[in-house]
C-alpha positions in Angstrom: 34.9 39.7 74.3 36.8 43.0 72.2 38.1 39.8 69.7 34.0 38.7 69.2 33.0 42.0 68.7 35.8 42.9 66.0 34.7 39.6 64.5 31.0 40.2 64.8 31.7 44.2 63.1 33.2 42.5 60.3 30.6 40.2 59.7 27.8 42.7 59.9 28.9 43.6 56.3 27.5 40.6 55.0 24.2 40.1 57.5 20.6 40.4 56.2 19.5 43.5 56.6 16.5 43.9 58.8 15.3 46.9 60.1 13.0 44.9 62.4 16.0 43.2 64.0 15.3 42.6 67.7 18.1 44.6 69.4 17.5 47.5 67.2 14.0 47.5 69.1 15.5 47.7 72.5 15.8 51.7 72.4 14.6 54.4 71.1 16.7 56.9 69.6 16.1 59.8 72.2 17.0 57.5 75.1 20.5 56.4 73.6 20.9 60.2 72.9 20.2 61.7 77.0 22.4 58.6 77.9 25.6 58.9 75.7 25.1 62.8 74.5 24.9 63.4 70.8 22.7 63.1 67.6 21.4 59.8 67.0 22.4 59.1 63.2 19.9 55.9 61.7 20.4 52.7 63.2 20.6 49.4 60.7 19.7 45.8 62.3 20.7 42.5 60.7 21.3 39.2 61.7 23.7 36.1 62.0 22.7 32.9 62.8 20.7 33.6 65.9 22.4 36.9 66.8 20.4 40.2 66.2 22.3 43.4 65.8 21.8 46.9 65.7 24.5 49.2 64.6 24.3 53.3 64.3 26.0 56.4 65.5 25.4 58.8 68.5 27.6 61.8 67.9 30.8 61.2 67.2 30.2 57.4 69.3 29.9 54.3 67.3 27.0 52.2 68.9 27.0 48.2 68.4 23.6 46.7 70.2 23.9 42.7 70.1 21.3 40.1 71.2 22.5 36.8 70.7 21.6 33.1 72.2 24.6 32.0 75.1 26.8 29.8 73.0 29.2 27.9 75.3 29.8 27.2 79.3 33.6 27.8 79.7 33.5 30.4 83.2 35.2 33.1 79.8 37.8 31.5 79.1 37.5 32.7 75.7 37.2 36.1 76.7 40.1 35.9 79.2 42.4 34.8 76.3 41.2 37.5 74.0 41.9 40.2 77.3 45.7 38.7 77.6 46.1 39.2 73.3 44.8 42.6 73.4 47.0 43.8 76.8 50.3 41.9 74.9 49.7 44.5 72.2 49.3 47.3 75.0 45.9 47.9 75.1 44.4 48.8 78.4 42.0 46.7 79.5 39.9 47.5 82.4 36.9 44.8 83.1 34.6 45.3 86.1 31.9 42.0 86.6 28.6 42.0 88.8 27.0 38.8 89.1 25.6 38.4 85.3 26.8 41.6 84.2 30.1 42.5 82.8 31.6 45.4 81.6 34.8 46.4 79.8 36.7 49.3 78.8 39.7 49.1 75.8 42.5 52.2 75.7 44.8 50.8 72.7 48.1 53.1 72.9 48.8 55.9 70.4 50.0 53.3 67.6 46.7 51.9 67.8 44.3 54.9 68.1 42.7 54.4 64.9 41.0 51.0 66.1 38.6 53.6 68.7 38.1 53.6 72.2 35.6 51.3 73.1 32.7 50.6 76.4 31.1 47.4 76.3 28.8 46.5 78.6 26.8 42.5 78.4 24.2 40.6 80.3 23.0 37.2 80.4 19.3 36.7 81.4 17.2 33.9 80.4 19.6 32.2 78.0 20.7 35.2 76.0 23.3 37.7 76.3 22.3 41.4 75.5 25.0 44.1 74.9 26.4 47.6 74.0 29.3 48.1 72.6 30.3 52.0 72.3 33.4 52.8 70.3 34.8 56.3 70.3 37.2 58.2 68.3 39.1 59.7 71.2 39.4 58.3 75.4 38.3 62.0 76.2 34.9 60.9 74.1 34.3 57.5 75.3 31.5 56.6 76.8 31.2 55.7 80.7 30.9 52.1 81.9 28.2 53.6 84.1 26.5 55.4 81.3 26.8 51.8 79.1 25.8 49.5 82.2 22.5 51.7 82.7 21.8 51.0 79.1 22.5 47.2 79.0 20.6 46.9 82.2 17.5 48.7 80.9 17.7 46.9 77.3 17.4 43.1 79.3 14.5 44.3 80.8 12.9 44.7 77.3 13.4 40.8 75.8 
């Protein structure tokens, strides 16, 4: 899942802009602000193939909004080999699952700091998976898997 994301980041460079982007519509500003704490800084959307994104800052938190069309029917084994890679290089990873909902936290270790601490939260409803990603600068600043859940949960509703 962490391995998609960094992939997905890095490709956001060279997306279409559009400001109009679906997951960029799925909250407003003050909402992602009461939920995370901080200053919403402007959100830009683009897209990749069939993926929407949304990308922006609360605070000092990186936020990564992702609406994309379910790709594959492997039961995560993708995501389960991207979980052993990133706890080889001693990253803590702490994943928590609820029927169509899964959640995630990444703690790299002080030689990795600079890659961020990072929530991510995804659903799958209706053929699409919807998510928040929430990357911050220190663990005592990262986001709660609650906090992210409630959002994830209440951006689904809005598809």
């Amino acid at each position: 899942m962490t391995a998609l994301a960094v992939l997905v980041v890095l490709a956001l460079t060279s997306a279409h802009a559009d400001p109009s982007s679906a997951a960029c519509q799925l909250f407003q500003p003050a909402e992602l602000e009461a939920t995370l704490g901080g200053k919403a800084a402007k959100f830009s959307g683009g897209t990749l193939g069939d993926a929407d994104f949304c990308r922006g800052q609360i605070g000092t938190l990186k936020v990564l909004i992702r609406i994309a069309e379910r790709q594959r029917e492997d039961g995560g084994a993708v995501e389960r080999e991207a979980i052993d890679m990133l706890r080889k290089k001693g990253i803590q990873v702490e994943v928590k699952t609820e029927g169509n909902l899964t959640c995630s936290t990444l703690i790299p270790p002080a030689s990795l700091a600079q890659m961020g601490f990072n929530t991510t939260c995804s659903i799958l409803h209706a053929g699409k998976v919807v998510a928040v990603e929430v990357t911050a600068p220190s663990q005592e600043e990262m986001a709660s898997m609650d906090a992210v859940r409630r959002l994830v949960q209440r951006g689904v509703t809005r598809l």
